[in-house]
DOLOBA-296931 format. One record per residue (C-alpha): x, y, z; residue number from 1. Coordinates in steps of 0.02 Angstrom, whole numbers, plus 32768, in hexadecimal, padded with zeros to 4 digits. Layout:
+------+------+------+-----+
|    x |    y |    z | pos |
+------+------+------+-----+
|    X |    Y |    Z | NUM |
...
+------+------+------+-----+
This chain:
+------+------+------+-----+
|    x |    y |    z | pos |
+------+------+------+-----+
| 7E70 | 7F8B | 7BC5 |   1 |
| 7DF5 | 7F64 | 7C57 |   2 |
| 7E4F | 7F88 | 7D0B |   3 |
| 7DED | 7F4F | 7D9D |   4 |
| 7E2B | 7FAF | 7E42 |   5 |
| 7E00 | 7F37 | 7ED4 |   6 |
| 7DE8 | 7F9B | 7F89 |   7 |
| 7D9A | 7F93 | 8020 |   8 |
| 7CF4 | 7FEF | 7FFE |   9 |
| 7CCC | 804E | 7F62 |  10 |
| 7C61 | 80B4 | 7FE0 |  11 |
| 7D06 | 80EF | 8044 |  12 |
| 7D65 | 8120 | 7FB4 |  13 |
| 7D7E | 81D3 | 7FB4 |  14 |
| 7DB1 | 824A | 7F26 |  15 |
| 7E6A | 8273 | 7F77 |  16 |
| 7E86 | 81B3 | 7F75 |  17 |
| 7F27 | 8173 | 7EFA |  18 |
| 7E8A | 80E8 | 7EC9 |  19 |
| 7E3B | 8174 | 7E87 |  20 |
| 7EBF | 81CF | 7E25 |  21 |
| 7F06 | 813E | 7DE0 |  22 |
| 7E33 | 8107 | 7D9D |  23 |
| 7E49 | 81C2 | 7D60 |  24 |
| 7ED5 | 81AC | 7CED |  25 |
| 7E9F | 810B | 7CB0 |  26 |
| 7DF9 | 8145 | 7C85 |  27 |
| 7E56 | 81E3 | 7C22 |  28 |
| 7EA6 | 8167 | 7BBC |  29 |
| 7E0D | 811B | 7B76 |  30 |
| 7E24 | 8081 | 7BF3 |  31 |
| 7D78 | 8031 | 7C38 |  32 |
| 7D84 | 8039 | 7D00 |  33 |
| 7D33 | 7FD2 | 7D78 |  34 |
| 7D46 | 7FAF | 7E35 |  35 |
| 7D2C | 7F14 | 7EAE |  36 |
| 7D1C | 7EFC | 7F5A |  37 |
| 7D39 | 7E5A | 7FC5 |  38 |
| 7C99 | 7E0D | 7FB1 |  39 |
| 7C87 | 7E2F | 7EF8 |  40 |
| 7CE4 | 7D90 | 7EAE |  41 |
| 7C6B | 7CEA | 7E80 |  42 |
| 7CD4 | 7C30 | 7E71 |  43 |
| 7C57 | 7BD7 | 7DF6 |  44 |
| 7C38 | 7B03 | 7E0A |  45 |
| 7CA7 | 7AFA | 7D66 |  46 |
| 7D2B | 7B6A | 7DAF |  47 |
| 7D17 | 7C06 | 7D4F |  48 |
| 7D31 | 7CA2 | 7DA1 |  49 |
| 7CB7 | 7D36 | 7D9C |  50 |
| 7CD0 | 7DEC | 7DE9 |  51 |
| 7C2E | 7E68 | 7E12 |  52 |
| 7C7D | 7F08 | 7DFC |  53 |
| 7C3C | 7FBF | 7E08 |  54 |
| 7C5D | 7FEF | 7D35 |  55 |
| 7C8C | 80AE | 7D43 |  56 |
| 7C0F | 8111 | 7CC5 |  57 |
| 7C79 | 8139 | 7C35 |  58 |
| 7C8D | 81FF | 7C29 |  59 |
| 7D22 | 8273 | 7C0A |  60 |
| 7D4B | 829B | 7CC5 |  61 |
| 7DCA | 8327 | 7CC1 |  62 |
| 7DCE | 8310 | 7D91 |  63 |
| 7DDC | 8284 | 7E2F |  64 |
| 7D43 | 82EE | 7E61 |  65 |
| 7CD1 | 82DF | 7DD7 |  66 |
| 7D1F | 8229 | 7DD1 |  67 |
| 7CE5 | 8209 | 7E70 |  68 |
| 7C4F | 8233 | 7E57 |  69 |
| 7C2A | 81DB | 7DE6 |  70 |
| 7C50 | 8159 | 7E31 |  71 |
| 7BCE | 815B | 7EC0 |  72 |
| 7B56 | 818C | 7E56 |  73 |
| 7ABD | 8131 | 7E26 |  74 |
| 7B10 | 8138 | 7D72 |  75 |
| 7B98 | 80A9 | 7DAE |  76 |
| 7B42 | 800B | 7DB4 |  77 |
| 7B82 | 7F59 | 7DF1 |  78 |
| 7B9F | 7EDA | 7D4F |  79 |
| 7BEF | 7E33 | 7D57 |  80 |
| 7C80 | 7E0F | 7CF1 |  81 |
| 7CDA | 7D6B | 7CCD |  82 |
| 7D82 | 7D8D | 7D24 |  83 |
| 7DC6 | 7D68 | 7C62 |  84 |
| 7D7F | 7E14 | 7C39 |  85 |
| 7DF3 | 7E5E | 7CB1 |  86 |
| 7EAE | 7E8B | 7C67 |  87 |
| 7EDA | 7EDD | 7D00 |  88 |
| 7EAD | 7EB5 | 7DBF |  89 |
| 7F04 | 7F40 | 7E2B |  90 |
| 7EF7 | 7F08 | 7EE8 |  91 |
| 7ED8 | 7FB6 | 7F51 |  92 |
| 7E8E | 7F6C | 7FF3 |  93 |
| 7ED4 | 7F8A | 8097 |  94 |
| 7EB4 | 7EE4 | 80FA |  95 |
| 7ED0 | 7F33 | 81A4 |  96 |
| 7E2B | 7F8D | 818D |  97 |
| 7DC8 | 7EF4 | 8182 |  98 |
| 7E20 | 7E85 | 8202 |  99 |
| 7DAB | 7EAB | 828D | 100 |
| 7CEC | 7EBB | 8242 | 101 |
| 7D01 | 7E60 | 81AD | 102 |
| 7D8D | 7DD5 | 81B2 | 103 |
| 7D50 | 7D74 | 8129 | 104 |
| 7D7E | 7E1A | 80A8 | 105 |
| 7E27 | 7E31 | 80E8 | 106 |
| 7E88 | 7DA8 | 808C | 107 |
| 7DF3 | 7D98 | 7FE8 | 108 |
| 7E66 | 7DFC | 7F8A | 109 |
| 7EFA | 7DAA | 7F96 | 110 |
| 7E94 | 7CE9 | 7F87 | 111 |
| 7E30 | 7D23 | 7ED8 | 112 |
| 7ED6 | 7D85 | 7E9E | 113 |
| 7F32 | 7CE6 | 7EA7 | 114 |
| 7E9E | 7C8D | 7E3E | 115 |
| 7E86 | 7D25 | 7DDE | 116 |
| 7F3D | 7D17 | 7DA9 | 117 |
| 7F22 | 7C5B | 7D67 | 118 |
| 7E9B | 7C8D | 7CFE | 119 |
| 7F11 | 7CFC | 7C9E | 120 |
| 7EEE | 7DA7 | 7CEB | 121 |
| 7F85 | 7E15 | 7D1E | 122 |
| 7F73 | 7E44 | 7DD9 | 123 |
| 7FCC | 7EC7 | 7E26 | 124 |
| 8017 | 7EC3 | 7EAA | 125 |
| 8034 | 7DFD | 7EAC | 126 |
| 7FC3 | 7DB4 | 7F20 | 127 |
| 8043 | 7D46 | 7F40 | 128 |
| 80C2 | 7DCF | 7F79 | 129 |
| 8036 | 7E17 | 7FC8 | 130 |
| 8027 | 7D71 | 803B | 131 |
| 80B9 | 7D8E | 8080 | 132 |
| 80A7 | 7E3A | 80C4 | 133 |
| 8001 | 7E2C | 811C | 134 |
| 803D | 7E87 | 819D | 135 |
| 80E7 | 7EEE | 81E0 | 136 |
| 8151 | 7E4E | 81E0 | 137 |
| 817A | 7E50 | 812D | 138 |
| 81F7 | 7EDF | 8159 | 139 |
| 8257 | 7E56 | 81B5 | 140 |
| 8261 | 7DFD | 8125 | 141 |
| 82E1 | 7E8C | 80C8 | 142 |
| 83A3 | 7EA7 | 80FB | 143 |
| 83B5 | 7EDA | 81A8 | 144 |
| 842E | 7F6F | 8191 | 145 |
| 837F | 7FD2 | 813F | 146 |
| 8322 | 7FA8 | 81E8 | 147 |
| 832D | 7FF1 | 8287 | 148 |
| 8352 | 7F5C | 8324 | 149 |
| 82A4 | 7F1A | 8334 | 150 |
| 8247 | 7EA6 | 83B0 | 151 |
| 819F | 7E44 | 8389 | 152 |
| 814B | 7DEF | 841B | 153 |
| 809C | 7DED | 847F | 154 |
| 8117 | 7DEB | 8539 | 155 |
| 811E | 7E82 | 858C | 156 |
| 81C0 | 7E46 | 85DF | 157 |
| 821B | 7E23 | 853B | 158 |
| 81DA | 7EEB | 850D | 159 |
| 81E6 | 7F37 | 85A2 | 160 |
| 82B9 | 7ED4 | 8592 | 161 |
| 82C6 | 7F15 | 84EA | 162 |
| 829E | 7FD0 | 8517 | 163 |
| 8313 | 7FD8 | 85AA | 164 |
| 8395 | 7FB1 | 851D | 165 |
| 8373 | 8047 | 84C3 | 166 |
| 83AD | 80F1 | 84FE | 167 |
| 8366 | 8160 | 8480 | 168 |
| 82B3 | 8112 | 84A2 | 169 |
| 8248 | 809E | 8445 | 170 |
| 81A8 | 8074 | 83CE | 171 |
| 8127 | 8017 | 83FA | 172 |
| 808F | 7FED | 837E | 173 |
| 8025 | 7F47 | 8350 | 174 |
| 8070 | 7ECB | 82DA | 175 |
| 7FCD | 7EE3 | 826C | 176 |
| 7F8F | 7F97 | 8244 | 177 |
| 7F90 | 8034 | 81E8 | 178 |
| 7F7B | 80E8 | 81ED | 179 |
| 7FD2 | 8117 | 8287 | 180 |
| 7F66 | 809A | 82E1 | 181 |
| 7FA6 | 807C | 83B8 | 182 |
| 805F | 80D3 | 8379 | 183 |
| 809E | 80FF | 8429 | 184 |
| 8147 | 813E | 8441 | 185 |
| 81A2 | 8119 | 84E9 | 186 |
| 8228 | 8186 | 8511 | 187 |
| 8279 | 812B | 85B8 | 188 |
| 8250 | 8092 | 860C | 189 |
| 820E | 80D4 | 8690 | 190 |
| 816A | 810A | 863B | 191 |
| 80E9 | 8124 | 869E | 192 |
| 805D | 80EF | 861C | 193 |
| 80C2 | 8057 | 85DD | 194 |
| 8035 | 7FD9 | 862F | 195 |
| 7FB3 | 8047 | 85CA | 196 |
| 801D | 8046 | 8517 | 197 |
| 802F | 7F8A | 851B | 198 |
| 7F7B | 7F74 | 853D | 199 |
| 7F40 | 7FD2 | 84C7 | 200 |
| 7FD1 | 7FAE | 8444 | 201 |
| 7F99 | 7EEE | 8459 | 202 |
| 7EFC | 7ED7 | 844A | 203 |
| 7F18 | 7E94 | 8397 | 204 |
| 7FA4 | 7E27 | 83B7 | 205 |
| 8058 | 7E41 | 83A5 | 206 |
| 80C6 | 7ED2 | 83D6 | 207 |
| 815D | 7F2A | 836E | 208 |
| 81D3 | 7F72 | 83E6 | 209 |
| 8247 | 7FE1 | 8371 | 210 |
| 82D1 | 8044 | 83A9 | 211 |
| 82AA | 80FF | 83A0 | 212 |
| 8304 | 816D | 8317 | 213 |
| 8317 | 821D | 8359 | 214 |
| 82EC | 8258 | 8293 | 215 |
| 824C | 822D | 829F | 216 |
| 822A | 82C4 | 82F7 | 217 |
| 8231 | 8310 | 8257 | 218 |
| 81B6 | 829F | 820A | 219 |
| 81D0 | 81F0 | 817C | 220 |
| 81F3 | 8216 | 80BB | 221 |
| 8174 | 819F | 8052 | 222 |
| 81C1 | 816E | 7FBF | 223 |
| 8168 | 8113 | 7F23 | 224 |
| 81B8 | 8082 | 7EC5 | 225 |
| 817E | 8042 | 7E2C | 226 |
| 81CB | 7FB0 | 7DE2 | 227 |
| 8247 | 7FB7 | 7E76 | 228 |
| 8289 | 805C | 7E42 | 229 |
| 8274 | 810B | 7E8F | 230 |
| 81C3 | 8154 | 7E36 | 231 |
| 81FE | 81E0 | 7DD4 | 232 |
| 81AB | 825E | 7D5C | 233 |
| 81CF | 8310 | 7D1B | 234 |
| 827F | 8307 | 7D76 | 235 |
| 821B | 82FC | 7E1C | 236 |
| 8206 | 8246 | 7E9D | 237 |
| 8168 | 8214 | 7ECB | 238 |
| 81AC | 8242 | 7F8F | 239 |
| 815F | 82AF | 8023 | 240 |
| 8195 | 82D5 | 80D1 | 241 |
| 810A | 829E | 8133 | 242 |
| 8111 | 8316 | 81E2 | 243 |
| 80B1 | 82D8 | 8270 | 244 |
| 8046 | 835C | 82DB | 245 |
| 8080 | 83A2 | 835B | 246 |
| 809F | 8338 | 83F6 | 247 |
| 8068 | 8297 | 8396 | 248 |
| 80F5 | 8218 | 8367 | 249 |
| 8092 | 81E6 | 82CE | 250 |
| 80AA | 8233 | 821B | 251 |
| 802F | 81E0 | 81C1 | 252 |
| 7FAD | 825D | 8163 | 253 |
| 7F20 | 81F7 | 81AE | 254 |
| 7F67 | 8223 | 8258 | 255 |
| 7F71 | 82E3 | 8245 | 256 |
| 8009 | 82DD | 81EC | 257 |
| 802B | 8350 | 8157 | 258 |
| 808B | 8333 | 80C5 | 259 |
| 8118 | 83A5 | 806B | 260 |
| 819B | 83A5 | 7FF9 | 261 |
| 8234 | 833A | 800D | 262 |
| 82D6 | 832D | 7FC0 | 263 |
| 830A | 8275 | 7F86 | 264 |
| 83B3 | 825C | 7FDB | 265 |
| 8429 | 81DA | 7F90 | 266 |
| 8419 | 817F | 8024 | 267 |
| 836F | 816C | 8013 | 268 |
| 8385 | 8123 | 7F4C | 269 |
| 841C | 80C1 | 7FA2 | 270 |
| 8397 | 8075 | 8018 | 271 |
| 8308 | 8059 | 7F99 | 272 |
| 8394 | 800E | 7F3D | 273 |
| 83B7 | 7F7C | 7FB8 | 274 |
| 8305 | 7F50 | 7FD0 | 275 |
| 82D9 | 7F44 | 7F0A | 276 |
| 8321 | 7EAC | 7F0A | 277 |
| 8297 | 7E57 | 7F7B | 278 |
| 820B | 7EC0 | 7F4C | 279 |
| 8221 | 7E94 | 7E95 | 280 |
| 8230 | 7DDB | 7EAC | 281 |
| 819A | 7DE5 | 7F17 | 282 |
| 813A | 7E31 | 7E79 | 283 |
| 810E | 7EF1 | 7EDD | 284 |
| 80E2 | 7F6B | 7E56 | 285 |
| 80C2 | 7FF1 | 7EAA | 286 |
| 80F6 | 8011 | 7F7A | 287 |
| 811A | 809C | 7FE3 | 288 |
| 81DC | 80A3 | 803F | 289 |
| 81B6 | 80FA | 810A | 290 |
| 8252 | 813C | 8131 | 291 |
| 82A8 | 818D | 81BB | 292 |
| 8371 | 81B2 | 819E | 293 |
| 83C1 | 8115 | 8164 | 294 |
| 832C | 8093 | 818D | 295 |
| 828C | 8067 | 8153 | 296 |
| 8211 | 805D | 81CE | 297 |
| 8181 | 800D | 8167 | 298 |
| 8153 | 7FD2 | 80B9 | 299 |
| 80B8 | 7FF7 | 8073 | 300 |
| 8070 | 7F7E | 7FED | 301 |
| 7FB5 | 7F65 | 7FE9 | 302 |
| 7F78 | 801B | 7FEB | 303 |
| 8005 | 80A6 | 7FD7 | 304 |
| 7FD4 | 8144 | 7FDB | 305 |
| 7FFA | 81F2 | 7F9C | 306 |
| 8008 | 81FD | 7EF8 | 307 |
| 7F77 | 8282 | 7EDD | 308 |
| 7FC7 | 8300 | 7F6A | 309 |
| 8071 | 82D3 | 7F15 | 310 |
| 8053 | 830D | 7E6B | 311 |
| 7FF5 | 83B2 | 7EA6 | 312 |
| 809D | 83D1 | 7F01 | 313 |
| 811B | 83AB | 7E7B | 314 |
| 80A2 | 83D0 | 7DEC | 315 |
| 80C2 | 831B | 7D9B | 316 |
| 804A | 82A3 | 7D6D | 317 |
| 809E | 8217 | 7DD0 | 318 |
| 7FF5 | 81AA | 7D98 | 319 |
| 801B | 81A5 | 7CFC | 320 |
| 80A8 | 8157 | 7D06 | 321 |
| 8066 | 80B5 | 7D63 | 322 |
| 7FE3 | 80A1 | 7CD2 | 323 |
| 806F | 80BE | 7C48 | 324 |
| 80BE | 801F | 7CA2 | 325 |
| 8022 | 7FAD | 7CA3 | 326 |
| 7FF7 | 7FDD | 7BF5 | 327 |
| 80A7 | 7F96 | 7BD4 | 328 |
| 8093 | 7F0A | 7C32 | 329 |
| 7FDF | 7ED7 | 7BEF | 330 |
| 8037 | 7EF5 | 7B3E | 331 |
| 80CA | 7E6F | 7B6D | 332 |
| 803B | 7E02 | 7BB6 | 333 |
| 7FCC | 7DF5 | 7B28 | 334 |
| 809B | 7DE6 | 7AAE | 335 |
| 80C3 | 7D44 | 7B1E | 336 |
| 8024 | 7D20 | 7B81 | 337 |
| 8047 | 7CB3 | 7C08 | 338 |
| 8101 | 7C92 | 7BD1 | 339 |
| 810D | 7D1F | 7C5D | 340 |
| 80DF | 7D00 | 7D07 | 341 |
| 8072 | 7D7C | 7D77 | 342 |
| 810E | 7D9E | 7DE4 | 343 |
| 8173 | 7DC5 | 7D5E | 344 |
| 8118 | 7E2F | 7D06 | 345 |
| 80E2 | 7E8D | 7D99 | 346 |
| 818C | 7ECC | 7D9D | 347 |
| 81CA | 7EE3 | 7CF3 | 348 |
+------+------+------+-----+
């Protein structure tokens, strides 16, 4: 099969990314890899769809290093494709990192995913799930005993209201965002920097105001789902502890964090469990669960990541079970063609 991976910038990819070890494991099973960026896609006058993607040399790479290589090397050269080429568009792009300098890229994956879809080409995960959780309002959208009490508003009376309501403290980050990005934990209302955190926490646009849990302190657990169920290989989840640094409220890696082993608790599959629902009839593939005791804090769909530090810790190639699905998937595509829709058989 041809996968295309679509990202941000083929130049910003990195060898530790889950992009990468995924393109890895596809490329070990004889699969032809490619990836696209935002401005890659072409609408032709007679509405066919054509993609300009970077064709990964075809080699036996026995690492994400040598892949990646590769890859930026003068080897891997841009060739168009009609999008029909493509059995498998896999949509890896974070959207936050584009808002600001290049607007135009944030949503092109989700736009040409949807039109990639109509032309017959599976797309994972469905751009039209995907356009729903542009941002950290689609946790809003799942049962409210998995969140903690939240409050979403630009007025810093309505915040400043909400955090005199919660004794144990309170979260405030951006409605739009990732990586730790203006996370600012306020323990009383009587902050002294609270003027500063809202002006800096707003410059792009809406505030969540989420009632602090006192196990964060030990760090999140991010756990993979695949299908909607728990990502498990070897007898081992696809699930790290991610500990923030010392004196910083934020766990994630970007941030200074650092990952290590976690056991799955039943009430973490009991969680997972109530949000499958959702997440499968919104066609995500493959997401990563943030949680903190009994609540999820966010949901990760566009760019998850982990999977490369995750099966150096458990010793499980955790990658090779996402491309065992889409090679099942591709095979019930081509049985019943488009019998199947995109959002249904981004879940099977």
């Amino acid at each position: 099969m041809r996968i295309a991976f679509f990202v941000n910038s083929v130049e910003r990819e990195t060898a530790g990314y889950t992009t990468t070890t995924l393109a890895l494991t596809a490329s070990q099973r004889g699969h032809s890899v490619i990836y696209v960026e935002p401005g890659d896609f072409i609408l032709r006058p007679d509405d066919s769809l054509a993609v300009s993607g970077v064709v990964l040399p075809s080699a036996s790479y026995r690492t994400s290093d040598k892949l990646y290589a590769a890859l930026q090397g003068a080897s891997a050269q841009k060739k168009i494709f009609a999008v029909g080429d493509i059995d498998i568009l896999f949509l890896r792009n974070d959207p936050s990192l584009d808002a600001s300098e290049r607007p135009w890229a944030a949503n092109a994956g989700i736009m040409f995913g949807r039109l990639a879809a109509q032309h017959g080409v599976m797309v994972v995960n469905d751009p039209d799930g995907l356009a729903q959780a542009q941002n950290k309002l689609y946790l809003q959208a799942f049962p409210a005993l998995v969140r903690p009490a939240t409050l979403i508003s630009r007025s810093i009376a309505e915040i400043r209201a909400f955090i005199d309501d919660q004794p144990k403290g309170c979260i405030v980050k951006p409605l739009q965002g990732s990586g730790g990005k203006n996370v600012f934990h306020i323990a009383t209302p009587d902050d002294s920097n609270l003027n500063q955190i809202f002006e800096a926490a707003s410059g792009d646009g809406y505030l969540i105001a989420q009632t602090y849990i006192p196990e964060a302190k030990a760090g999140d657990v991010r756990l993979f789902l695949l299908n909607g169920r728990p990502l498990e290989r070897d007898g081992s989840y696809a699930a790290f502890r991610r500990v923030p640094a010392k004196g910083d409220v934020r766990s994630n890696i970007h941030a200074a964090g650092t990952a290590r082993k976690v056991k799955v608790t039943n009430q973490m599959l009991a969680l997972a469990e109530t949000v499958r629902p959702k997440l499968v009839q919104d066609g995500m593939f493959l997401v990563g669960l943030d949680i903190v005791g009994d609540k999820l804090l966010e949901i990760n769909v566009f760019t998850p990541g982990g999977l490369t530090r995750l099966a150096a810790m458990y010793k499980a190639d955790f990658s090779a079970s996402v491309i065992d699905i889409l090679e099942e998937k591709l095979a019930l595509r081509q049985a019943y063609g488009m019998a199947i829709s995109n959002a249904r058989l981004s879940t099977l």
